[in-house]
PAGU-898420 format. One record per residue: x, y negated, z of N, C-alpha, C, O in turn; residue in three letters. Coordinates in pm, whole numbers, plus 50000, padded with zeros to 5 digits. Last residue first. Example, Ala and Ser with C-alpha at 12.3 -4.5 7.8 and 13.67 -1.06 7.14 Angstrom:
REM PAGU-898420
512855022550708513675010650714512904999750787513414988650804SER513195056950780512305045050780513205033050780514245033250846ALA
END
This chain:
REM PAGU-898420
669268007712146669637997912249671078007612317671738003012410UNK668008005711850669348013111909669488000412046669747988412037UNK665108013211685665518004911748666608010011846666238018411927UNK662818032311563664388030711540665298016911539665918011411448UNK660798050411847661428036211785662818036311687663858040511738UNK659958074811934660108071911805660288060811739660108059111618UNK658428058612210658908068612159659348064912017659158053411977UNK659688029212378658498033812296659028048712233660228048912208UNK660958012712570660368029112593659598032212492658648039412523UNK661057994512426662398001312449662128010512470662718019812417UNK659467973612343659247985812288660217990912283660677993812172UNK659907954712529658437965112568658377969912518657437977612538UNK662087937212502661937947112630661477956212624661927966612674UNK661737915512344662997919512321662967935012396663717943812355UNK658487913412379659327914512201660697917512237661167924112144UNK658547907512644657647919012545657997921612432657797932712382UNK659857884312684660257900412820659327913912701659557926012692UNK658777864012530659897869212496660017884412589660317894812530UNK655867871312722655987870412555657477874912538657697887012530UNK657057861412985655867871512957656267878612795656857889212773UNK657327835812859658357846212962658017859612899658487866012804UNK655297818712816656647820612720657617837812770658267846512712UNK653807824613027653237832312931654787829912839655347840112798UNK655107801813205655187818413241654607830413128654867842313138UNK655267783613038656447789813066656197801313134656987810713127UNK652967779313016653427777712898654707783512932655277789012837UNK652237766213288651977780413240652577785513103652607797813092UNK653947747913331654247760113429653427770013327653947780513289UNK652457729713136654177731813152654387746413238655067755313186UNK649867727113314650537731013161651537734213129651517745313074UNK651067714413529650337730313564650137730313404650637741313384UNK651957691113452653367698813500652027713013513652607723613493UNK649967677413379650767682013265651657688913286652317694113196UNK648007673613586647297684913477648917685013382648967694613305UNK649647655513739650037670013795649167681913703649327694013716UNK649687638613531651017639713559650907655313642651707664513626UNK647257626613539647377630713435648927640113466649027650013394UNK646517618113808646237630813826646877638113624646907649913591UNK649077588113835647617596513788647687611213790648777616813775UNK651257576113888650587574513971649367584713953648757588814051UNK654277590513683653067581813684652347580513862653067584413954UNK657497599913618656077599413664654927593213694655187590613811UNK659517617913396658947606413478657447604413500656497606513425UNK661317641913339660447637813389660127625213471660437623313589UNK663977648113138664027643413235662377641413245661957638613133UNK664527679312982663627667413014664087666413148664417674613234UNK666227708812913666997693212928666327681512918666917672112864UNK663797723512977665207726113023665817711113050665897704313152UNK662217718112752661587716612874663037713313000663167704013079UNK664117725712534663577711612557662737705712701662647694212743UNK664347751412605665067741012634665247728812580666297722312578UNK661647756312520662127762812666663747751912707664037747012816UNK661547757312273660597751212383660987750612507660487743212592UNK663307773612203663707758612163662997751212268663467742012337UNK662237798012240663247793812282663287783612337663317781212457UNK659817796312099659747796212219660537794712294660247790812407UNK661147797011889660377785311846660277786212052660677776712120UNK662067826011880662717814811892662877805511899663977800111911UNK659787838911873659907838811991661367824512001661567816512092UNK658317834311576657777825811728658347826911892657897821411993UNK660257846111462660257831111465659597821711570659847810811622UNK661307870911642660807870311544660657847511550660977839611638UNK665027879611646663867876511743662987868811618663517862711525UNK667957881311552666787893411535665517889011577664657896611532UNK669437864811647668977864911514667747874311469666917873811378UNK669567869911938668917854911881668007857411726666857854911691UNK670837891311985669487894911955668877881911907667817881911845UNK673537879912065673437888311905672117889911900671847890511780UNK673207872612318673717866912226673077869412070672397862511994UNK672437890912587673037894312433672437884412373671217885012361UNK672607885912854671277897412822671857902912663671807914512622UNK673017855112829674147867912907673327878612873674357882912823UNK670707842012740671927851512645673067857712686673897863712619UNK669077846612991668387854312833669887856212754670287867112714UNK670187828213103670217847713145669787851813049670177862913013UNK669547803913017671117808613047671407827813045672287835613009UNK667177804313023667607803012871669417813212920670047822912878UNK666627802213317666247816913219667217813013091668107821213071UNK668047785213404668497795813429668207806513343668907815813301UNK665917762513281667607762713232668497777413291669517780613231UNK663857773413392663977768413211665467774313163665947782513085UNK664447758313614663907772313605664197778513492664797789313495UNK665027736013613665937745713697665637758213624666447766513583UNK662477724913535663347724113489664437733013485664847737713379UNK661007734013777660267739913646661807738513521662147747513444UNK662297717413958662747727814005662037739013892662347750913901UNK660907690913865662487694213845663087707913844664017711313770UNK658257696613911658837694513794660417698013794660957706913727UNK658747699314200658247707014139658847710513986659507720113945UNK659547672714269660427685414353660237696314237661207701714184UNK657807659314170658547654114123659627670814117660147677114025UNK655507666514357654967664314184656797665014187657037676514221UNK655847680914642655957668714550656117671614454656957680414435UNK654647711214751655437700114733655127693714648654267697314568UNK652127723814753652077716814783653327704114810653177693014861UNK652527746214566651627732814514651747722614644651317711414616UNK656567757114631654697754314639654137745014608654737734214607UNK658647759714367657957753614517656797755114490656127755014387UNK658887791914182658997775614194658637773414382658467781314475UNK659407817014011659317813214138659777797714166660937793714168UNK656557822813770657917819013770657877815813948656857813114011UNK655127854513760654557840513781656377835013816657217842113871UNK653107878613587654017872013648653897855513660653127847313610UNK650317892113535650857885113685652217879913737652567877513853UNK649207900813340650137890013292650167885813430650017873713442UNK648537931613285647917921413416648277906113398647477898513453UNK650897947613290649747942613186648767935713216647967934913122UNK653907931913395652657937913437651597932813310651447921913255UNK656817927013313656047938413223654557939713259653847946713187UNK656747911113480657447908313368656627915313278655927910713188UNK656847925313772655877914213719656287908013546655777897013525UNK658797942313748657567947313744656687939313686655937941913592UNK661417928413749660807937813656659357942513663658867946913559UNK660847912313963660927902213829660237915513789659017916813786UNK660547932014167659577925014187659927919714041659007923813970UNK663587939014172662697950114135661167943614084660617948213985UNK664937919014176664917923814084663667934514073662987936813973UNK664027915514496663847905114378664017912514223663037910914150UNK665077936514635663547936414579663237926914493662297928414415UNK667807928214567667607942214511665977940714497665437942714388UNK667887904214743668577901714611667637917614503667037916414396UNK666857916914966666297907114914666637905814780665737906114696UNK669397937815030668037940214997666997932114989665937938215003UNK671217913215062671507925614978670377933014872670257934514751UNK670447903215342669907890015169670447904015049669897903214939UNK671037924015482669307919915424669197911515372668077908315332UNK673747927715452672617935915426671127934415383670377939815301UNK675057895015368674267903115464673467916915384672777916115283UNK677237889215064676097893215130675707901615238675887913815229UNK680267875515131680027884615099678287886815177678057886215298UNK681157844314944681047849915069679917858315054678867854814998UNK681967826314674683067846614805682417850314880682747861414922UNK681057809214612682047807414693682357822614761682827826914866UNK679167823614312679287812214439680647810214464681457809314372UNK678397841114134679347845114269679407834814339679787837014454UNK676907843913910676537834214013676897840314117676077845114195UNK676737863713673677877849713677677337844313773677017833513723UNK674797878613629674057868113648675907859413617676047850013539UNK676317903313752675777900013609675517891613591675987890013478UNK676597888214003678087890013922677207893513792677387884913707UNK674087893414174675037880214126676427880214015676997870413966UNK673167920314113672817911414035673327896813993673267890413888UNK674457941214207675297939814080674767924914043675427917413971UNK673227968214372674247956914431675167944114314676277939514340UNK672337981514068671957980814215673537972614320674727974614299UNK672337967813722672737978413868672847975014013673497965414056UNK670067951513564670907950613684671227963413780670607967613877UNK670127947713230670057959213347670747953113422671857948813391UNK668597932412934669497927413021669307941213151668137944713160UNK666997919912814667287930812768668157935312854668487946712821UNK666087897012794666617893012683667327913512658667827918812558UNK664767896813052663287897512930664677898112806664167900212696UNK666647902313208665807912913183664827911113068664237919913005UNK667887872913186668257882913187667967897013119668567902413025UNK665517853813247665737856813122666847867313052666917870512934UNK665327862413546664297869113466664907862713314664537871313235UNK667547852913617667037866213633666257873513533666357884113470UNK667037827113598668137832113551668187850713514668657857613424UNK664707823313736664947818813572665847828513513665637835913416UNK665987829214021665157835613914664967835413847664777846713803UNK668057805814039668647818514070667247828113975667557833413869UNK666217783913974667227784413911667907798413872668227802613761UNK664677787314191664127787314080665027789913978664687797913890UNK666717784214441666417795614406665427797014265665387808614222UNK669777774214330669117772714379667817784214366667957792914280UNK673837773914253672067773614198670747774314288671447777914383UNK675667782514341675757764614298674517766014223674267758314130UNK675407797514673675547797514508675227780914446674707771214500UNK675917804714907676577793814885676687793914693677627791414617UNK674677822315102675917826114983676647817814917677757820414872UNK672787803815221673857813815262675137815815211676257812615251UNK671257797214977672397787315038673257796915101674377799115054UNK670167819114835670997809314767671777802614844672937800714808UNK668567825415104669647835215041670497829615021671497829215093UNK666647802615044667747804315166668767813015195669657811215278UNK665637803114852666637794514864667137798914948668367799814938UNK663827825014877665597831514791666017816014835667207817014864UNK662467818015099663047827015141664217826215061665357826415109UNK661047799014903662017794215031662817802715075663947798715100UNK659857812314702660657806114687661717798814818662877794814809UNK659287848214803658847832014829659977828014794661017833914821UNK658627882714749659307872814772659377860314737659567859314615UNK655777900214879656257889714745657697882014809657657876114917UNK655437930915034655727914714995656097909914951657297912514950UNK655857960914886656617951014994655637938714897655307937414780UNK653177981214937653767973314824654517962014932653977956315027UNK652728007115168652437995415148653017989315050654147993715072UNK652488042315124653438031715156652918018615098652668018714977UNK
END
């Protein structure tokens, strides 16, 4: 059986609007994924209501259902891949510097948000560099970006993106990766 296809940032916006969520789709995965990296289980048909992102009521198509369901499946995998192949879901390189940045912003601010629906209480426990990674994360979160004319502006947003997908990566491994570990005396 073939590995389904990646799901594209245009595709979940267009979920996102359907449903009419007051988030967008970088936003909607941030959210996701700081969810699962903070520890976080989505039961199967469950992810907008864990998440808190019911929108306006209106009840998912079957196939934004099973979009919503491979999305989770796709965060978890790529989260954990030893491969470090995850990758945050933003616009393409080829939108606008600005679209981009903002929607890196979006991104920031969903994960921080899903990381403490995930539990609150693990803040204190997290070692110093993952909370330092926090802080990073929403300072990135609540920048406004301004922009220049120079190629200096699109080397600092592909810094920014990666610093946030290895941040990810990192917290999803210290709160997540030694849940299956045998003989942990760690109580989840």
């Amino acid at each position: 059986m073939a590995p389904a296809e990646l799901i594209g940032h245009e595709e979940l916006d267009g979920v996102a609007a359907r449903l009419k969520l007051a988030v967008d789709a970088s936003e909607l995965h941030g959210s996701l994924c700081g969810y699962l990296s903070g520890g976080g289980r989505v039961a199967r048909d469950a992810l907008l209501s864990v998440l808190q992102l019911d929108g306006e009521q209106v009840t998912a198509s079957a196939n934004d259902q099973a979009l919503l369901e491979r999305l989770v499946r796709q965060s978890e995998q790529e989260l954990a891949d030893p491969e470090l192949g995850f990758e945050p879901l933003l616009p393409a390189d080829d939108r606008p510097l600005e679209e981009r940045a903002e929607a890196l912003g979006d991104w920031c601010r969903g994960y921080l948000g899903g990381f403490g629906l995930a539990g609150p209480e693990k803040f204190g426990k997290l070692s110093e560099e993952a909370q330092e990674i926090l802080r990073d994360l929403n300072t990135i979160a609540a920048s406004e970006f301004e922009f220049g004319e120079s190629r200096d502006d699109e080397d600092a947003l592909i810094e920014l993106h990666e610093f946030v997908r290895v941040a990810a990566m990192l917290l999803h491994a210290e709160c997540v990766g030694g849940r299956n570990k045998p003989n942990s005396d760690t109580v989840h």
